[in-house]
C-alpha positions, 0 to 999 in steps of 0.5 A, a space after each residue: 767171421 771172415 775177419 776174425 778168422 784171418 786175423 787169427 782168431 780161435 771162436 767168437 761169442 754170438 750177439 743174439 741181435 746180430 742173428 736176429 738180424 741175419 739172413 742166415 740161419 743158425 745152422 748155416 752160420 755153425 756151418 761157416 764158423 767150422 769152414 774157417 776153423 771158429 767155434 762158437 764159444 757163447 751166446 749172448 745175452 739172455 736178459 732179465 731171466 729172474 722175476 719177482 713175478 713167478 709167472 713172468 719167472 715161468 714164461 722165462 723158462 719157456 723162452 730160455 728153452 726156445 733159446 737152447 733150441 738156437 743153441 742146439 743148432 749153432 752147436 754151442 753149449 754156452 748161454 751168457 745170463 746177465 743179472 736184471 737191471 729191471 725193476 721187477 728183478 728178484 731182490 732176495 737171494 734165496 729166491 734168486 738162488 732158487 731161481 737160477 737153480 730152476 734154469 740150471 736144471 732145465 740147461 742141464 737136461 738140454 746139455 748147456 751151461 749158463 755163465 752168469 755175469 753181474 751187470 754194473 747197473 744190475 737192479 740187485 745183482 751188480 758186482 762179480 762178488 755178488 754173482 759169485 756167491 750166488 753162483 756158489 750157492 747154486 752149486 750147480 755144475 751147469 751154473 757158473 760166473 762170466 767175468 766181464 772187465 768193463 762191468 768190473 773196472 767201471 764200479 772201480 771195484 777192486 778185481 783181487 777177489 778173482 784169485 779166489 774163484 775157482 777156475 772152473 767155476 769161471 765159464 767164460 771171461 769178457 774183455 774190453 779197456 775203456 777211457 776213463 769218462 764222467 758219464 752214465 756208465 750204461 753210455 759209457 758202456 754201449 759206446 766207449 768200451 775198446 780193445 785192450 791197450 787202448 783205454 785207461 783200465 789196468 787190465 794187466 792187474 785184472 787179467 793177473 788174477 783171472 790167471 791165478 784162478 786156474 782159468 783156462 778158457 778163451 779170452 774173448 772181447 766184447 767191445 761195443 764203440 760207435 768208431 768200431 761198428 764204422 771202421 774197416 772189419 778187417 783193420 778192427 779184426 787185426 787190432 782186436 787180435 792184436 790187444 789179446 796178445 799185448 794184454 797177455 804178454 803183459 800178464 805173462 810178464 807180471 806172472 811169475 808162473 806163467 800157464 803156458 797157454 798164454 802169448 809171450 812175444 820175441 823181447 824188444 830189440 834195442 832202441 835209441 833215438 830218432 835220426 832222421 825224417 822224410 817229408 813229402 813236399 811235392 815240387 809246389 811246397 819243397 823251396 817253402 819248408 826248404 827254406 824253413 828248415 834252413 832257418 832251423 839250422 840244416 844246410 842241404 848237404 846232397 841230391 838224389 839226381 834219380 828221385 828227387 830227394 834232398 838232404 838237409 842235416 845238422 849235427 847227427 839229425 837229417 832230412 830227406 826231402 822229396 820234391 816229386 808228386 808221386 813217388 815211393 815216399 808221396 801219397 799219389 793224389 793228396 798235393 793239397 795236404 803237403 808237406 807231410 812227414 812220410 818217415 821218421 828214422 830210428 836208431 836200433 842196432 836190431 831193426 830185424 828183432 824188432 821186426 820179429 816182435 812186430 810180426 808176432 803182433 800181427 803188425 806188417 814190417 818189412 826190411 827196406 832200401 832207398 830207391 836206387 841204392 841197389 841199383 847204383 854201382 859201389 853203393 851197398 844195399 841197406 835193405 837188411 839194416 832198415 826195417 819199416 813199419 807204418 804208424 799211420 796211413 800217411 807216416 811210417 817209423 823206420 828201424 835203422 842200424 849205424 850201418 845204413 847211414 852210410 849206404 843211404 847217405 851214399 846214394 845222394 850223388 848230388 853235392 854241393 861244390 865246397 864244403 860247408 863251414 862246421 858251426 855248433 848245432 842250433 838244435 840238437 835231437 827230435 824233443 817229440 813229433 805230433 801225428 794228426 790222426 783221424 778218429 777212426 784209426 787212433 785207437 788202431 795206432 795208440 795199440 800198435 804203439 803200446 804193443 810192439 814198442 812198449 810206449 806209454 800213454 799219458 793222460 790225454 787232453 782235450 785242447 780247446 783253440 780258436 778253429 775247435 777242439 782237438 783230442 792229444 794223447 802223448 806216448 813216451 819211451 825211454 830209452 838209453 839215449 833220451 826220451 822219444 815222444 810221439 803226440 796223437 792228434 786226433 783230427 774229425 775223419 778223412 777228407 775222402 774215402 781215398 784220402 790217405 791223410 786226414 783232412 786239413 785242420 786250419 793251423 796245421 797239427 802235424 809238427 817236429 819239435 826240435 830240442 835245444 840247450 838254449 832258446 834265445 840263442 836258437 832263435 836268435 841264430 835262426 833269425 840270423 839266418 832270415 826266420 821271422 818270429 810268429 806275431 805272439 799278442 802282446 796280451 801273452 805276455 801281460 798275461 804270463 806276468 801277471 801268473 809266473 814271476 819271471 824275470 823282466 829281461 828274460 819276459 822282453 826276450 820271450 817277447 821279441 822272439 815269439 817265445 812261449 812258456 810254461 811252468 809245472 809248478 814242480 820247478 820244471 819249465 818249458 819254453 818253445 816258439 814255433 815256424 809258421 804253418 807250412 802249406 796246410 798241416 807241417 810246422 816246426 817247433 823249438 823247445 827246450 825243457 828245464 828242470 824236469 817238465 815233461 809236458 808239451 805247453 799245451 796250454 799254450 796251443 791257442 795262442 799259437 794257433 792264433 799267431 799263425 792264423 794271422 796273414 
């Protein structure tokens, strides 16, 4: 209750085994609730009311009045009856109308209410439209209907007739997003279900025509997932709070009469692409990705003699990187795992916009300077034109104006003795940046995402390789300057309770993939420049003979570079090769995609893996 209330928070329904279990009695918890400003909204569930046996019907009524006696004490009117899965469930309507008409009676008389919700695997009863016209034929004013989105969007029932019920007659409303899975939708239920923005369901569609019915109840959730029940209750309070406010603004924007009472956020500030990136190297592994990152094409241009910090750029692009063990950018206590991409810099003429819309979600953003850069004589302090928000535990994205490029370039006051010749870019802006996540803040992450920048999600893939399995879900957002792509990589938990990065993967899952306007020459120019292509199978490359008919010249090159490729089927086709693994997770990646693809090669991903695993 803490939780929720401080996440922001209006009331909450109560799970009757979260009492049963509780050392606290109802009264107490009416108690608390009030001090921290909830009320309690419903109970839930009462199960398996109706009965083909009229004697079991009758025990029920006994048992349905124990459990206003609950209510009465917890200072709730609302009971949740969900339809029976049982055999012995009424499987005529007169009698059931008959039925719920008797308890209807009986909650009036104790000054409650019941909200009747068809469950997906209901014995009779199992879709809304069904508990609607019971419901209606009851016509009782303590008998309405619970919506549940899980229970309706599982069936794939189509949720248009919801418009159609009348908003009083709707006494509460459940939601809860799931992925789509192919599995007994009771397991899928009991485990899977997630906050909104966080699952495959069109809950926009769905919360559209609960909006047009008139309703104007609470908007709650009911999510049952093995993470959630694991995971901090304070981070699942905040996400949670988080998902209503998204999923209403999406409603909001779809409605062209918008009721009042629902959450319209600031708009989104304006976005580019991204310009920058900060990697934590540590004073083992900095010589190692500096080295790599040259081969790529950047020249260090300037030091930091204060903190440690050298920049390498190429064409717009730079990259900080820290060689110190603990300092603002590192994660004290976690050597083992550098490199890692601390931050990733994004061009906004805004940033302070985007951080009134992060706010307004509930998500910390805070207005930043390099270290140093307020303190050093003639350098102007960028704190104003930088705004940072934490992706991860691990990586921050930070919103960056024109303006701060300067200042934050100024404080390096470490350069090199002669200028650098200019030379042609081998690689021109960021193509998409994957994230190893652990499995209990993907959810979290994949919401602040969807929410606060309005990416979308694609379908996720399962990639199977030589070390395991590892779950991907890819995010877009276009903008007027390109695409920004961000690959989740979900990776099995945390080394340590402490541990701010997730556990090491063999082969490494975080990475920077570069685009450029031609391979070849990128990784010829970068072999020039001492890169060493990854050892691909010949095997490979028999094998993308016998699938694409590719040209026999252009396959000898992909082979002597350690080029990888793929092709849609649509006439799109992408072509990459890879860096070795440096240290345990960070590599680098060079793309470049014709003809409209817009995948990642993931099919490729285990001969990868495979060429890097080699000593």
């Amino acid at each position: 209750m803490t939780a929720i209330s401080e996440a922001g928070f209006d009331g909450f329904e109560l799970f009757e085994p979260d009492l049963v279990s509780s050392p606290y009695r109802p009264s107490d918890i009416a108690a608390q609730a009030a001090d921290l400003g909830l009320s309690i909204d419903l109970y839930q569930p009462f199960r398996d009311l109706d009965s083909a046996d009229e004697s079991r019907y009758q025990r029920n009524l006994v048992r349905l009045q124990r459990k206003f006696d609950v209510m009465e004490s917890l200072g709730c009117d609302l009971l949740l009856v969900c339809s029976s899965p049982l055999p012995g469930a009424v499987t005529d309507d007169d009698r059931l109308v008959q039925q719920m008409s008797g308890a209807a009676e009986l909650a009036q008389s104790r000054g409650m209410r019941l909200a009747y919700e068809a469950l997906a695997w209901g014995t009779h009863v199992s879709t809304y439209r069904h508990a609607w016209e019971i419901v209606e034929q009851v016509g009782h004013p303590s008998f309405g209907t619970c919506l549940d989105s899980f229970h309706i969007l599982s069936r794939g029932d189509d949720p248009s007739g919801i418009a159609k019920i009348p908003g009083e007659k709707i006494f509460f409303l459940q939601l809860a997003d799931a992925p789509h899975l192919v599995m007994d939708v009771l397991q899928w239920s009991r485990h899977h279900r997630c906050f909104p923005g966080q699952g495959n369901f069109d809950l926009t569609v769905f919360g559209a025509h609960v909006v047009e019915s008139g309703y104007d109840g609470p908007w709650s959730l009911e999510i049952f997932n093995d993470i959630f029940r694991e995971s901090a209750t304070g981070r699942t309070a905040a996400d949670a709070h988080r998902s209503l406010l998204y999923l209403q603004e999406q409603v909001s924007v779809r409605q062209s009469d918008r009721p009042e009472t629902l959450f319209e956020a600031p708009a989104p500030g304006p976005i580019e692409n991204i310009v920058s990136l900060r990697i934590a190297a540590g004073p083992s592994r900095a010589h190692e990705l500096g080295q790599t990152v040259r081969h790529l094409g950047f020249e260090m241009t300037a030091a930091h003699s204060e903190h440690g910090l050298q920049l390498y750029t190429q064409g717009q692009l730079a990259i900080a990187v820290d060689t110190t063990v603990d300092s603002l950018w590192t994660a004290p206590g976690v050597p083992a795992h550098l490199p890692a991409l601390a931050q990733i810099g994004v061009r906004s003429d805004d940033p302070e916009q985007w951080q009134t819309r992060a706010r307004a979600f509930g998500v910390p953003a805070d207005s930043v300077s390099m270290p140093g850069v307020q303190d050093r004589p003639g350098v102007q302090d960028s704190r104003h034109d930088v705004v940072r928000m934490n992706v991860t535990d691990a990586t921050s994205l930070d919103l960056r104006t024109r303006a701060s490029a300067g200042a934050w370039q100024s404080a390096f006051d470490l350069v090199p003795r002669s200028d650098l010749p200019t030379v042609t870019p081998i690689v021109g802006a960021v193509d998409h940046i994957a994230l190893a996540v652990p499995a209990d803040s993907w959810d979290g992450i994949m919401l602040l995402l969807r929410s606060v920048f309005g990416m979308t999600p694609h379908e996720g893939q399962d990639v199977v390789d030589a070390v395991g399995s590892i779950r991907s879900q890819a995010l877009t957002l276009a903008t007027g300057h390109g695409t920004i792509r961000i690959s989740l990589n979900m990776v099995p938990g945390r080394s340590s309770g402490t541990d701010p990065l997730p556990a090491a993967r063999r082969g490494g899952v975080s990475h920077v993939a570069f685009g450029c306007a031609d391979i070849v020459a990128a990784a010829k120019r970068m072999v020039a420049r001492g890169f060493r292509p990854l050892a691909i199978s010949s095997n490979y490359y028999d094998d993308l003979a016998a699938r694409f008919d590719l040209d026999l010249e252009l396959l000898a090159l992909l082979k002597n570079y350690g080029i990888l490729y793929d092709a849609d089927g649509s006439g799109g086709e992408f072509l990459h090769f890879f860096t070795p693994v440096v240290g345990q997770d960070l590599f680098f990646e060079v793309c470049e995609r014709r003809g409209g693809y817009c995948g990642y090669g993931e099919v490729n991903s285990a001969v990868r893996l495979a060429a890097q695993l080699q000593p």
